[in-house]
C-alpha positions as CSV (number, residue, x, y, z in Angstrom):
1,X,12.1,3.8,50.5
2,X,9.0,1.8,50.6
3,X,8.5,-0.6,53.8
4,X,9.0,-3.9,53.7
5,X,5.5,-4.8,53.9
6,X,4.4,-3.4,51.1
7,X,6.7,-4.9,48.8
8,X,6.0,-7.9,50.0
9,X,2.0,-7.2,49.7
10,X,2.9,-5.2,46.3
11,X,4.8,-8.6,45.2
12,X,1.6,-10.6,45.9
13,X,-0.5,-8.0,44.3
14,X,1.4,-8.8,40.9
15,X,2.2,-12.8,41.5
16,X,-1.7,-13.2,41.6
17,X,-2.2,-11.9,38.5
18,X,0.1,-14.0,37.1
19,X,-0.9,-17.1,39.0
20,X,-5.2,-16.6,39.6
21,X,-4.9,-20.4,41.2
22,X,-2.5,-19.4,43.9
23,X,-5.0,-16.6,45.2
24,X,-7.6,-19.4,44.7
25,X,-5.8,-22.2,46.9
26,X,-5.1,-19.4,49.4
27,X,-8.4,-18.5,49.7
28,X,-9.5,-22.4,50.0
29,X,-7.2,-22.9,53.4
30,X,-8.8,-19.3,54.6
31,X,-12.1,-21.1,54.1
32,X,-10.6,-23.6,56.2
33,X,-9.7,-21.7,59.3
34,X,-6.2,-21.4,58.1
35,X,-3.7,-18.3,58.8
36,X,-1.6,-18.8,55.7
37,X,2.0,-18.4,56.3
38,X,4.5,-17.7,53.1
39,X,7.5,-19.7,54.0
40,X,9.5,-17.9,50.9
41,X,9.3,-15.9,47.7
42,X,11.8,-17.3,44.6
43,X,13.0,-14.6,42.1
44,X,15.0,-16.0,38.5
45,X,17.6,-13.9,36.7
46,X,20.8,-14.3,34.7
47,X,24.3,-14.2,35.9
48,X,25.1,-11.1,34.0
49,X,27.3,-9.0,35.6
50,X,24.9,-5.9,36.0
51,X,21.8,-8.0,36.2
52,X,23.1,-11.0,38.6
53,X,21.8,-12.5,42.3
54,X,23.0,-9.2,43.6
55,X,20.9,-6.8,41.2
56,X,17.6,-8.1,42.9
57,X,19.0,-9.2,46.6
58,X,20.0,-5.6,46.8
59,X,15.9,-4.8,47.2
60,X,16.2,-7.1,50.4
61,X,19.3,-6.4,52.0
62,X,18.6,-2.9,53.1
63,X,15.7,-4.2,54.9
64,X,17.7,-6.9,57.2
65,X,17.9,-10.0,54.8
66,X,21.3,-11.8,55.3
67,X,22.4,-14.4,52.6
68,X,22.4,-17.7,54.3
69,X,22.7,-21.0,51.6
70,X,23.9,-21.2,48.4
71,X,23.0,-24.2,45.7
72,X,23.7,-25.6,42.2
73,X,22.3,-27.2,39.7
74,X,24.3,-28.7,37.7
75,X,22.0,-30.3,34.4
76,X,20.1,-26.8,34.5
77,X,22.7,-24.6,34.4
78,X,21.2,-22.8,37.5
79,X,23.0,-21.0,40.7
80,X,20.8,-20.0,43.6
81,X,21.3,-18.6,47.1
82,X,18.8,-18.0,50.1
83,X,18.0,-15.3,52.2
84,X,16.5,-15.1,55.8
85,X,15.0,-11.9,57.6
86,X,15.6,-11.5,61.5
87,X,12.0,-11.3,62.0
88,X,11.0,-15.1,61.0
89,X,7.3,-13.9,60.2
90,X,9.1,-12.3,56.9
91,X,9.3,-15.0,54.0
92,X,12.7,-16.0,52.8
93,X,13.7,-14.8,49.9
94,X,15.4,-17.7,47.8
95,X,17.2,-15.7,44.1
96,X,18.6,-18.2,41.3
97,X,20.2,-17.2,37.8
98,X,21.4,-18.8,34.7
99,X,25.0,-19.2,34.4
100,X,25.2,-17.7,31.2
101,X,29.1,-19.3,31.1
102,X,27.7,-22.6,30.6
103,X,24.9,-22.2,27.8
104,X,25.1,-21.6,24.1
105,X,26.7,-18.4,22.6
106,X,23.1,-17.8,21.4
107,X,21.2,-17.2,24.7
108,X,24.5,-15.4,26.1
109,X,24.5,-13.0,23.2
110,X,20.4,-12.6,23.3
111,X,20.8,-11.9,27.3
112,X,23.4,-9.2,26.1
113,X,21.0,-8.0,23.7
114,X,18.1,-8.0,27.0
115,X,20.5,-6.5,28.7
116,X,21.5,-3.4,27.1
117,X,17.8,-2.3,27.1
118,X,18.0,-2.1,31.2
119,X,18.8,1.1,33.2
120,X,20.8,1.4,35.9
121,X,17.9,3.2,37.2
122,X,15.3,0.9,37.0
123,X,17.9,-1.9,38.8
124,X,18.2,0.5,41.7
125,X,14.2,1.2,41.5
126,X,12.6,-0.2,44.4
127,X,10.0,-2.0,42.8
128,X,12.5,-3.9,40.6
129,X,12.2,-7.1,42.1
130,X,8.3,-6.9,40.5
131,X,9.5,-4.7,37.4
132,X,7.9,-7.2,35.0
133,X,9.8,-7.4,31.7
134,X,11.8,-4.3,30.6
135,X,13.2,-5.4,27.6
136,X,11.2,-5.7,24.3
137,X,10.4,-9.3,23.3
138,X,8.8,-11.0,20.2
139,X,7.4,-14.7,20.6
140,X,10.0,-15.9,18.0
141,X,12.8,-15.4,20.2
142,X,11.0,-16.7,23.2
143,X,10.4,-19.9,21.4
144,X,14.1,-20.3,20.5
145,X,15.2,-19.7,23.8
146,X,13.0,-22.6,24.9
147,X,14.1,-24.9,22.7
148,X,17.1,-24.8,24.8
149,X,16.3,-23.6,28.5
150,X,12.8,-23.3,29.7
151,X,14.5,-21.2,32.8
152,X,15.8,-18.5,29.7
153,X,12.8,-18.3,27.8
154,X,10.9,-17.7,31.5
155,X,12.8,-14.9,32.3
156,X,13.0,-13.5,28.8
157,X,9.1,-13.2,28.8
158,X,8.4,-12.2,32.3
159,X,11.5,-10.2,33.1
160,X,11.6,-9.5,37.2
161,X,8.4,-10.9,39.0
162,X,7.9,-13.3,41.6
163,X,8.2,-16.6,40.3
164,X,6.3,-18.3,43.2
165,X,5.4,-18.2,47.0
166,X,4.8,-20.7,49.0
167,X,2.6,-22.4,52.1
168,X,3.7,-23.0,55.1
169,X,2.6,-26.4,56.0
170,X,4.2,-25.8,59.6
171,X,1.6,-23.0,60.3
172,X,-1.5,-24.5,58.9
173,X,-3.9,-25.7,61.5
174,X,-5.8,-28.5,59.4
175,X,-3.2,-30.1,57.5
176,X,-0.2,-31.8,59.0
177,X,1.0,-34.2,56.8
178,X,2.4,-33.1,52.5
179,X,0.2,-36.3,51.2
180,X,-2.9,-35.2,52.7
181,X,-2.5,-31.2,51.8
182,X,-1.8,-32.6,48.5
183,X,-4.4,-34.5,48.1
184,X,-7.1,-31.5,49.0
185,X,-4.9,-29.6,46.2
186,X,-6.0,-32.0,43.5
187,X,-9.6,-32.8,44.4
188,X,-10.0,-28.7,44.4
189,X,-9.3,-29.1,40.8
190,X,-5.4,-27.9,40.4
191,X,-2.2,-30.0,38.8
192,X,0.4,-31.1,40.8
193,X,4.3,-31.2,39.6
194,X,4.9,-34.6,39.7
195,X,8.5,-34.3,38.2
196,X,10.6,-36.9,40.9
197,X,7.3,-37.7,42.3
198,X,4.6,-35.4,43.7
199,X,6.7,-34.9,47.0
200,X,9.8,-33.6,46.5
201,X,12.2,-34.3,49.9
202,X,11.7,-36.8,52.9
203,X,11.9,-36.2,56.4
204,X,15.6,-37.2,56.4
205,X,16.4,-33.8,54.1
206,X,14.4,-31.6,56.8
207,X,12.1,-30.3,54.1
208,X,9.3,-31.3,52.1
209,X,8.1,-29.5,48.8
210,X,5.4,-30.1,46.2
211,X,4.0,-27.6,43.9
212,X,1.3,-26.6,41.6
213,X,1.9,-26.5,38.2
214,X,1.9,-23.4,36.4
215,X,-1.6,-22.2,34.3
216,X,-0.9,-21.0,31.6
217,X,-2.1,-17.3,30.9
218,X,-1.5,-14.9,27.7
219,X,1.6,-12.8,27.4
220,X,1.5,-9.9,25.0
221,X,4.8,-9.5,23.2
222,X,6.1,-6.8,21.0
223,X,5.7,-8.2,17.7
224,X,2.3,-7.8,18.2
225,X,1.4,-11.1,19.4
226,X,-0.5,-13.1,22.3
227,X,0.2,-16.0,23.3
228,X,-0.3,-18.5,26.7
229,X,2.4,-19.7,28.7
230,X,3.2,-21.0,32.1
231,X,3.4,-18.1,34.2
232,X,3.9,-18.8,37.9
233,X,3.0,-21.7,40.7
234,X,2.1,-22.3,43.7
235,X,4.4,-24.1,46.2
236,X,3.9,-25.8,49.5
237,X,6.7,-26.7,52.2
238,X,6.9,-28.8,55.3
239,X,10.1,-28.5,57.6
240,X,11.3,-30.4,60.0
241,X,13.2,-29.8,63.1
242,X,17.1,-30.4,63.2
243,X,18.8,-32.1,66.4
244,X,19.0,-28.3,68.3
245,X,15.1,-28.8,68.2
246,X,14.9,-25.8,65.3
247,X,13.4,-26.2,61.9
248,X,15.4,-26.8,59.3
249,X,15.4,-23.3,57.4
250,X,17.5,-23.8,54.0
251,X,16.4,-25.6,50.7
252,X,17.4,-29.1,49.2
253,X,19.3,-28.6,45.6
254,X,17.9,-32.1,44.8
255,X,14.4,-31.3,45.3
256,X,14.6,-27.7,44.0
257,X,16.1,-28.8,40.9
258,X,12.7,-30.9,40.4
259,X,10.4,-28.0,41.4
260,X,11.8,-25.4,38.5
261,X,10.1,-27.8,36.6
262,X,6.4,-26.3,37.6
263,X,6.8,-23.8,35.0
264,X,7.7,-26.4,32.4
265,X,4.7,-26.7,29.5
266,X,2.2,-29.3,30.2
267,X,1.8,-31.2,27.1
């Protein structure tokens, strides 16, 4: 078994390659002085019984990670939970999945389809949780995926990956405030999510989000094709202490629910 450490480092490897902004914003707040924290990782599946939450928090687990919050969202169809390392300097690890009971007999029957071409033994792999895509895919079907949930299609192109990280505010020395960190993020040059506004939580929740939105970048699929889609973002979170004087440590559903919308197309 691989340590911890370098899955994390392996998962930041790949996540940069899929998201060339993210290593360029990091690399900005280094420039600054800043130690850059990663307050969590997010991971996207489907509830399929073989390839569900469990298939990729499995990869966590065995390393200490205890599930800690779970979360719905209701209009997309979505189920997440959260999980937290003893050692706090280790990201959280926050998993969502389709609820494939709830969409359209077409995406559960494609997912069936995705499904059947996965191995038991390359869920058990330790490198799953960075596997990439390991079913075949042609642009045809990830377009008619879309047409219904962006989440499907995202998954259906990228297969297992990180689907962000994320700064922590907290940690940074020269940014205290959300409005002022985003602010630096747009005159450097990169979009904002503004989907509910460009800050997503208050002070009241315990947690403020914003996020990049995702560039797009080409995707080979196995008809032969290339084309560019949103792959991953860049996220940014400020917490705030509850009344035992400890930061607040889980995720809002309302503000989250907003966020998955940083891989949504820009038009």
């Amino acid at each position: 078994m691989i340590s911890l450490d370098t899955l994390l480092e392996k998962m930041w490897v790949d996540y940069c390659e899929l998201n060339p902004a993210a290593k360029r914003i990091h690399d900005l707040f280094v420039g600054r002085g800043d130690e850059v924290i990663n307050d969590h990782i997010a991971l996207r599946t489907f509830n399929h019984p073989r390839l569900g939450i469990e298939s990729l928090a499995q990869h966590f687990k065995k390393y200490g990670y205890v599930e800690k919050g779970d979360y719905t969202f209701v209009e997309k169809k979505l189920y997440a939970k959260h999980y937290e390392h003893p050692n706090e300097n280790h990201p959280k690890i926050f998993i969502s999945e389709l609820e494939l009971e709830k969409v359209s007999p077409f995406i559960r029957n494609t997912v069936n389809g995705l499904v059947d071409q996965v191995t038991d033994t390359m869920i058990k792999d330790d490198m799953f949780p960075m596997m990439g895509r390991p079913w075949k895919m042609t642009y045809q079907l990830y377009a008619d995926l879309a047409k219904e949930s962006e989440y499907a299609s995202w998954v259906a192109a990228y297969g297992f990956r990180p689907n962000h990280f994320t700064v922590n505010i907290n940690r940074l020395k020269s940014f205290e405030q959300i409005e002022d960190l985003n602010k630096f993020i747009k005159t450097s040059g990169f979009t904002l999510n503004s989907s509910g506004g460009e800050v997503k939580g208050t002070t009241a929740d315990y947690l403020e989000q914003s996020s990049t939105m995702a560039s797009e970048i080409p995707v080979k699929f196995d008809d032969g094709s290339t084309h560019n889609l949103p792959g991953c973002y860049y996220e940014f979170a400020k917490r705030y202490p509850l009344q035992n004087g400890k930061l607040y440590q889980g995720f809002v559903a309302k503000s989250a629910d907003k966020i998955f919308e940083s891989t949504n197309k820009v038009k």
